[in-house]
C-alpha positions in Angstrom: 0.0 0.0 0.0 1.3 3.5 -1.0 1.9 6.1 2.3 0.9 9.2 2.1 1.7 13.1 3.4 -0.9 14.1 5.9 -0.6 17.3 8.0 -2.6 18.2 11.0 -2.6 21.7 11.6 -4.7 25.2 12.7 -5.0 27.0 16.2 -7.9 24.4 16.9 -7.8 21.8 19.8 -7.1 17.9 18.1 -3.7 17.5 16.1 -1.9 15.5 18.2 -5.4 13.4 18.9 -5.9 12.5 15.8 -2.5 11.6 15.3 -2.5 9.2 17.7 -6.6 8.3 16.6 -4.7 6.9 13.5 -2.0 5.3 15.3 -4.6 3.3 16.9 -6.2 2.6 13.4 -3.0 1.5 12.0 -1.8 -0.8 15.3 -5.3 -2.4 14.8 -4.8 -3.6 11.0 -1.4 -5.1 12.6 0.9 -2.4 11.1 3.8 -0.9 13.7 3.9 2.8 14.4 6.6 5.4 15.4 5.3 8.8 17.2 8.4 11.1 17.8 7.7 14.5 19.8 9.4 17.6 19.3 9.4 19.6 21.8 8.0 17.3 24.6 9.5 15.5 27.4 6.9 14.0 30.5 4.5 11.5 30.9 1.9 12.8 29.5 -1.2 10.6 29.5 -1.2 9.5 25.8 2.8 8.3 26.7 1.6 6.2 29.3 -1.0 4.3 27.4 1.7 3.9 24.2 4.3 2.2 26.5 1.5 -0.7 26.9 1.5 -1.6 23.1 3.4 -4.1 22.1 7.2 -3.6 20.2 4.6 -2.3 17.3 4.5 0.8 19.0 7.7 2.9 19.3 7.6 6.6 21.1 10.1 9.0 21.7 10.3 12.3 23.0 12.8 14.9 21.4 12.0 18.5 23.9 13.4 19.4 27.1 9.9 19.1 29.0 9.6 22.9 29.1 7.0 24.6 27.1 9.0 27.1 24.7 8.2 30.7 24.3 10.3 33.0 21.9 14.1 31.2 21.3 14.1 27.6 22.0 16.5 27.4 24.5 20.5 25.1 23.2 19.5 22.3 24.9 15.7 22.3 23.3 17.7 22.8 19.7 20.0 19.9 20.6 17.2 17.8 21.4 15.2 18.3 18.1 18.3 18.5 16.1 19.1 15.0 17.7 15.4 13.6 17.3 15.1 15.2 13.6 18.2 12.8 12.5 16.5 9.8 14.3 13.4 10.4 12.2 15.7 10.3 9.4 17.1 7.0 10.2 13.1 5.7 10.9 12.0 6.6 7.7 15.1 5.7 5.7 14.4 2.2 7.4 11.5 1.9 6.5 10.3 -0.4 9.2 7.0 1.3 10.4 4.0 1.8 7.9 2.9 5.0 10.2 5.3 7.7 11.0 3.9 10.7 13.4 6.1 14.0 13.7 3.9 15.7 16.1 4.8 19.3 16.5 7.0 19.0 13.4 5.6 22.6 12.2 6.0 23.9 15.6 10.1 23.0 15.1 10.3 24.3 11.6 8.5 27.7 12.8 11.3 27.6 15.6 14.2 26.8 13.1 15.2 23.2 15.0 14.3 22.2 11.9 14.7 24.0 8.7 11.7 23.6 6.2 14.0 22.1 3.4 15.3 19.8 5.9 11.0 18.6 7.2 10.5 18.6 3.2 13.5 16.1 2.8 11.7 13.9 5.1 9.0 13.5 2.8 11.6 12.7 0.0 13.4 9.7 1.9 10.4 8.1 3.6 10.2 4.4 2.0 7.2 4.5 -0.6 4.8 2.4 1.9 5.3 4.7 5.1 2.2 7.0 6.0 4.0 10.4 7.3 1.6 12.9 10.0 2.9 15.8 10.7 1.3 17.9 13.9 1.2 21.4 14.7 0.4 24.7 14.5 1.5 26.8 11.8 2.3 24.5 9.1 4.3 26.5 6.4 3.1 26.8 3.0 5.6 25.1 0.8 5.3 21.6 3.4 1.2 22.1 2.8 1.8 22.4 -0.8 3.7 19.3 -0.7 1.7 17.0 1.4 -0.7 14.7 0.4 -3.7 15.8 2.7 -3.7 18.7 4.7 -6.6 19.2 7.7 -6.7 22.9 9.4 -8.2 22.4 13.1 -9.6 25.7 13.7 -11.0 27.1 16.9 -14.0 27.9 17.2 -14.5 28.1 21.3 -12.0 27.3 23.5 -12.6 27.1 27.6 -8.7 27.7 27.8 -10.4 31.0 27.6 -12.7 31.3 30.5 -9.2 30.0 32.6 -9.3 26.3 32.5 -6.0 24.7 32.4 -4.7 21.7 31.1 -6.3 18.4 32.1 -4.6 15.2 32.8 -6.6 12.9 30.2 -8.1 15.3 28.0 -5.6 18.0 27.6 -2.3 16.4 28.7 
């Protein structure tokens, strides 16, 4: 079966989700999965749930575990310099049909990752490897490029009315 280009991206609530929604489509038809984060480090809850799939399921984290405003910090570059030439290796491999980048447009907007460089990802991939790229701010060259491109847009948000983050629904 061919793979794909798919981006998930917009100010809406749901990239990462349905990232992982697909993930769970994909584990189920027996295929074997690879989710690296930019930008993360933590147990969040959708880590803790992975680590119970069998070897089909492979995650890893590529952030510091601090939530980066303005400059990533040289350790936060370092990190997703380091995790951008794992991905490289993954999808020269070839050995997962399903490859999620989440927040992959959030490190191109912060320049751990240059555009050309996310773009040659889509180049290497082996031909049967589905690629999801998450995050805000997808550029327009990558969304010109990918095969399918879904904008979640916010509508209403209760961020707004100053509700945090939720362990099993937001983190």
């Amino acid at each position: 079966m061919k793979g794909y280009i798919q981006i998930y991206t917009g100010n809406g609530k749901g990239k990462t989700t349905a990232a992982l929604g697909l993930a769970l489509r994909r584990l189920g038809a027996g295929g074997r999965v690879f989710m690296g984060q930019f930008l993360k480090q933590g147990d969040y809850s959708e880590i803790i749930m992975l680590k119970n799939f069998d070897s089909r399921m492979d995650v890893e984290q590529f952030g510091m575990g601090k939530f980066v405003r303005g400059k990533p910090s040289p350790e936060e570059i370092k990190a997703g310099r380091e995790g951008y030439e794992r991905l490289k290796n993954i999808l020269i491999k070839g050995e997962h049909d399903l490859v999620i980048i989440d927040e992959g447009n959030i490190a191109v907007n912060l320049g751990i990752v240059s555009e050309q460089e996310m773009l040659e990802l889509f180049e290497i991939k082996a031909d049967h490897v589905e690629v999801v790229i998450t995050g805000r701010g997808a550029t327009p060259a990558m969304m010109e490029r990918a095969d399918l491109v879904t904008e979640m847009k916010e509508i209403k948000h209760y961020y707004k009315t100053g509700v945090t983050a939720r362990i099993g629904i937001e983190k």
